[in-house]
KOLTI-222283 format. One line per 4 residues: number of its first residue (from 1); for each residue x, y, z of C-alpha. Coordinates in pm, whole numbers, plus 32768, in hexadecimal, padded with zeros to 4 digits. Example, Ala and Ser with C-alpha at 12.3 -4.5 7.8 and 13.67 -1.06 7.14 Angstrom:
<minus>
1> 84CE:7E3E:830C  8557:7F96:82CA $
</minus>
This chain:
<minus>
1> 8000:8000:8000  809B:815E:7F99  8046:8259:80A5  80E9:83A1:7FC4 $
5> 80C3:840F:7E5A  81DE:83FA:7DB1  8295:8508:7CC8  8380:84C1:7BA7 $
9> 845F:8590:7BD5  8550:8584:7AAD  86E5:85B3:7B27  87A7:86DC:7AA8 $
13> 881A:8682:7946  895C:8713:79B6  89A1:8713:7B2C  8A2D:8819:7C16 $
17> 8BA1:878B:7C8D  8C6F:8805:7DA5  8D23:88CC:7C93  8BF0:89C2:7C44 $
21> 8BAE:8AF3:7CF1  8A4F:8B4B:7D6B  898F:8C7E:7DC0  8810:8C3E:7E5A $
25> 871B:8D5F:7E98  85F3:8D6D:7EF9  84F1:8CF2:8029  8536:8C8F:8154 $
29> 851F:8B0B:80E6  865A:8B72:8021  8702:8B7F:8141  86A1:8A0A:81AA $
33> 8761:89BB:8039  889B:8AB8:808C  88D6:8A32:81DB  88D1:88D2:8174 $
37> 89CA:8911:8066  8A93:89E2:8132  8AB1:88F4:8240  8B36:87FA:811E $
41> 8C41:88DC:80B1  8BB1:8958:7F7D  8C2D:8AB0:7F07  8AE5:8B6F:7F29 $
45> 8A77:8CDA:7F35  890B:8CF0:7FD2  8808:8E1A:7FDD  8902:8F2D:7FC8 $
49> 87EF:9044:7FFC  8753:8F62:80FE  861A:8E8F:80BF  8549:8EE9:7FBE $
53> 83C6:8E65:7F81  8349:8ECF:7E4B  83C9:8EE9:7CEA  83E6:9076:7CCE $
57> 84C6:906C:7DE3  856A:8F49:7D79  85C1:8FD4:7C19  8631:9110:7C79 $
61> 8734:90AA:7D7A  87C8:8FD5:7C5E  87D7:90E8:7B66  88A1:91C6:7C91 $
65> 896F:90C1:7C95  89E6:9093:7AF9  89CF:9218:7B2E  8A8A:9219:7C55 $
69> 89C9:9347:7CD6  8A50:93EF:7E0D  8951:949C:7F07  8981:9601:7F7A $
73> 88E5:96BF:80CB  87D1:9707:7FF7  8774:95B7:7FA6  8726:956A:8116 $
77> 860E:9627:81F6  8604:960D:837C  84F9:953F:844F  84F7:94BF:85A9 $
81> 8656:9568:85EA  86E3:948E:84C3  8739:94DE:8350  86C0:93F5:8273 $
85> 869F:93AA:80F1  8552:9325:805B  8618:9243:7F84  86AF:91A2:80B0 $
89> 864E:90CD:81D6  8661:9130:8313  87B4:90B0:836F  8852:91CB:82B0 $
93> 8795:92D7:838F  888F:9373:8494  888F:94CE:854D  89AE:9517:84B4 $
97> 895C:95A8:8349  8AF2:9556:82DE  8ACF:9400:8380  8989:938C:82C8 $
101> 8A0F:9434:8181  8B51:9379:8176  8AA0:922D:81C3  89D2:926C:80B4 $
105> 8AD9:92BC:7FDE  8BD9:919E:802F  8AB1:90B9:7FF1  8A3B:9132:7E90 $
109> 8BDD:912D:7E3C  8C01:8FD0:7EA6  8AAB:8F51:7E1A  8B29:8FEF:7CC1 $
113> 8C63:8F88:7CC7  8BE5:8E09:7D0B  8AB8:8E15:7C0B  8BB9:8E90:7B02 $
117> 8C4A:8CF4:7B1A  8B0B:8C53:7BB9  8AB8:8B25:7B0C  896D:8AF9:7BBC $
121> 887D:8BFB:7C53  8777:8B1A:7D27  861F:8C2A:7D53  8526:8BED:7E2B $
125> 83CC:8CB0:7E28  82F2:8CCB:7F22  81D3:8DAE:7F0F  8132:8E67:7DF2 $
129> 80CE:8F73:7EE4  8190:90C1:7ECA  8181:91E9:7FB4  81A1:9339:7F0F $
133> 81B8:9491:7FC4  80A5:9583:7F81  8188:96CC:7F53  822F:9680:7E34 $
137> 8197:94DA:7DD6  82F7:9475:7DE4  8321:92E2:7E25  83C0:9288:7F75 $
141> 8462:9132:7FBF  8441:9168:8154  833F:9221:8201  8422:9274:8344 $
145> 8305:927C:8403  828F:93BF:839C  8102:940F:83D1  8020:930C:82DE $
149> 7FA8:9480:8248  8122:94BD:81E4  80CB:93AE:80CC  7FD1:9342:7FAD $
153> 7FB0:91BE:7F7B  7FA4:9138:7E37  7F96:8FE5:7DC3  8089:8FCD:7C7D $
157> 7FC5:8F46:7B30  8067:8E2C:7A72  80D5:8EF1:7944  815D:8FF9:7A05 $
161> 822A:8EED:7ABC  82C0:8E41:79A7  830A:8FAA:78E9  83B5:8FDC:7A2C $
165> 84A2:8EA9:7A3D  84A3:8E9C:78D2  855F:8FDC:78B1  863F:8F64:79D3 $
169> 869D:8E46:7926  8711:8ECF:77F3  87EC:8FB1:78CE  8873:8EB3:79C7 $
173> 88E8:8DB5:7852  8973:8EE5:77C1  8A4D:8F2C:790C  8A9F:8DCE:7926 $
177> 8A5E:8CEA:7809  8AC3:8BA7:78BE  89BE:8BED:79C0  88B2:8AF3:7A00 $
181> 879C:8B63:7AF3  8695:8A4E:7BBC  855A:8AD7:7C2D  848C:8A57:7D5B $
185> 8345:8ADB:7DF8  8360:8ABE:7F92  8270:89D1:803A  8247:8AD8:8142 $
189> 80EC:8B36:813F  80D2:8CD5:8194  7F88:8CA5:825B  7F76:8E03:82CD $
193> 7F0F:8E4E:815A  7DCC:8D5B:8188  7DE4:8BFD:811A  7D24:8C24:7FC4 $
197> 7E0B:8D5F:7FB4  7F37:8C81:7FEF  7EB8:8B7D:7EFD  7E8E:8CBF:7DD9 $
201> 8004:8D2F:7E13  8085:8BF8:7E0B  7FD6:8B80:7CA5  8037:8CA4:7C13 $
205> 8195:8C66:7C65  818D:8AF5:7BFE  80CA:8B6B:7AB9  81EC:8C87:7A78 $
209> 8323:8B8F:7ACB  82B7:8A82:79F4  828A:8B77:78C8  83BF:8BEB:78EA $
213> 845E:8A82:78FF  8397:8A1A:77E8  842F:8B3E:7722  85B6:8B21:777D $
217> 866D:8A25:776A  8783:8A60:786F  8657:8A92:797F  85D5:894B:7A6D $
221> 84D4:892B:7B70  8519:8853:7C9F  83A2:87FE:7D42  83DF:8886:7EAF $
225> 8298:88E2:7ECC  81EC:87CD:7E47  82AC:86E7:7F36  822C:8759:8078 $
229> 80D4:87FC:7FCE  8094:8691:7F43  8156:85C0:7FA1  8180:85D9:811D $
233> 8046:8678:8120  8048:8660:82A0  8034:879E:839B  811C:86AC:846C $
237> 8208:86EF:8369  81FB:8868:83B7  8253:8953:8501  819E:89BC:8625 $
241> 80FC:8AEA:8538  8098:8A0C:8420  8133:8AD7:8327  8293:8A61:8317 $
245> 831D:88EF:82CB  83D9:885A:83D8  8513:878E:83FC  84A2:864E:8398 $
249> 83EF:86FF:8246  8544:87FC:820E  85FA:86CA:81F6  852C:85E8:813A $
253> 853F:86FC:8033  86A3:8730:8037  86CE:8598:8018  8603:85A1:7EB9 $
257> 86B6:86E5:7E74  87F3:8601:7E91  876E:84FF:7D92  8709:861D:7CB0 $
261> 886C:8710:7C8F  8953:860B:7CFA  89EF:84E7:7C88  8B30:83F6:7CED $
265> 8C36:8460:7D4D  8B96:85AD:7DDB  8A9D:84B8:7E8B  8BA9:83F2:7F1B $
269> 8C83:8528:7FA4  8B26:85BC:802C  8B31:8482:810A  8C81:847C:816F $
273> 8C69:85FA:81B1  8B4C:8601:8277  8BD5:84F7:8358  8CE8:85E5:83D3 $
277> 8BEA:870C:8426  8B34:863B:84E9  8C47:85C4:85A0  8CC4:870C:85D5 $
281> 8B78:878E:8665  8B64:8696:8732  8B65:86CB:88A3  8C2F:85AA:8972 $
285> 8BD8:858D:8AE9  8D41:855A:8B58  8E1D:8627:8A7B  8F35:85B5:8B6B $
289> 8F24:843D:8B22  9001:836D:8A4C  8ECF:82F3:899A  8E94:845C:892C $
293> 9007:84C0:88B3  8FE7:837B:87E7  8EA2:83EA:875C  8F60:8530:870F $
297> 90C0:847E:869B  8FE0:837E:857E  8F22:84CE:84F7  9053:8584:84EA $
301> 90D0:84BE:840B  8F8E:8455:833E  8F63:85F8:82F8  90D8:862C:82AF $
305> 90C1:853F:819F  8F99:85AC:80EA  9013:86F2:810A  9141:868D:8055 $
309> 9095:85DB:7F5C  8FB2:8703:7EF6  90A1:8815:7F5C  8F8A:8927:7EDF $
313> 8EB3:88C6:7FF9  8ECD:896F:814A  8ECE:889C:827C  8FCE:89B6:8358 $
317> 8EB4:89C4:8457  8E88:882B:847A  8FDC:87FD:848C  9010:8916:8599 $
321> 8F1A:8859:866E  8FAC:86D2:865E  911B:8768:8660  90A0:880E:87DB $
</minus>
């Protein structure tokens, strides 16, 4: 008896290696995908302006970046004793105008300087809800927690969508033409839109993505959403707020993630790799006992070798810790 659906989901006809470089932007379910290759050693850039839910916001950070644009004073305004940037998420804000400008500025340098040899770009969308401020109907990625009657809402239409990303596309292959870009729409459901409103946003982006795919052929979805929407399809499967997808679901996704961007070697290192993490997070209860500086002594050696044998990999940290 089958107790899930199950999804073809088709493997990268050429898969990312530990040679690639990748840049992800996007939702905060990005950041469930960057952490998880990050932890694995990839060499990853992730949400440079901070996370991003919709595709306006999305698109125009990656255009700063090919453009490299550099924020001025002017750029920013003041609220809550912070200066901020509507482009940015809150992590940039700081009291210190000079402070939150060079932030900004190192970021959008680094994330242009990376995207220039990215060979993937992984984007994850979120919402088709947008927030624009009434003075002037300018588009803000973060609301900052200004007053609700700072902002209009508005719910992006599919045409205006894929115009959007279209237009970003052709940008982002000109800047790099060995870019390849995978799009995914996050299973976390925004419920403080209203679950029909949640279930609107979220078609629209499907319908957008998949047009898009369908018309480039250097663009791949990966079904994030569909495995916890449909195939989990279990609020066990999701935190206390029923919005976001726990532990178990993060890392069922990443696991058919594996199957679809990987293959052997890369599979095989992934193991080995993630065996020394763990063993370096782990916590011992004697830290004085022979047992333990044995423990150490085996992974010592087990890290130094990999990191010999893939001397492009960083393992400074890991070794740090046994060598202690």
């Amino acid at each position: 008896m089958n107790f899930f659906s199950n999804i073809d989901i088709k493997a990268l006809p050429s898969p990312i290696s530990y040679q690639h470089k990748i840049m992800l932007v996007g939702s905060c379910f990005t950041e469930h995908i960057g952490n998880n290759l990050s932890d694995l050693k990839f060499n990853i850039i992730q949400n440079p302006n901070g996370i991003l839910f919709e595709p306006i916001s999305v698109c125009r950070s990656l255009v700063s970046y090919i453009q490299n644009k550099q924020y001025k004073a002017a750029d920013l305004f003041q609220l809550n004793e912070l200066w901020q940037s509507w482009d940015h998420h809150s992590r940039f804000s700081n009291p210190d105008i000079e402070l939150a400008l060079n932030s900004i500025n190192q970021s959008q340098q680094t994330a242009h300087e990376f995207l220039k040899e990215a060979d993937w770009l992984i984007i994850t969308l979120g919402s088709s809800f947008v927030y624009k401020l009434k003075e002037d109907h300018r588009f803000v990625a973060n609301c900052h927690k200004a007053p609700a009657q700072t902002f209009d809402k508005y719910l992006i239409p599919i045409d205006e969508q894929i115009a959007t990303i279209d237009n970003a596309m052709h940008q982002l292959f000109h800047f790099n033409p060995q870019l390849k870009i995978i799009f995914t729409i996050s299973p976390v459901r925004h419920l403080r839109d209203g679950v029909v409103e949640n279930n609107r946003s979220k078609a629209r982006l499907i319908e957008t993505v998949h047009h898009l795919v369908n018309k480039f052929d250097r663009l791949f979805y990966f079904p994030a959403y569909e495995l916890v929407i449909d195939v989990l399809r279990d609020y066990r499967f999701y935190d206390i707020d029923l919005a976001h997808p726990n532990y178990a679901a993060t890392q069922f996704v990443m696991e058919k993630f594996s199957e679809f961007a990987f293959r052997e070697p890369t599979l095989e290192l992934m193991k080995e790799i993630k065996q020394i993490v763990t063993a370096k997070n782990h916590k011992p209860f004697h830290a004085g006992s022979n047992q333990h500086q044995q423990f150490l002594k085996q992974h010592y050696e087990k890290t130094k070798a990999v990191a010999e044998a893939y001397p492009g990999l960083d393992f400074s940290t890991e070794l740090a810790y046994f060598r202690s």
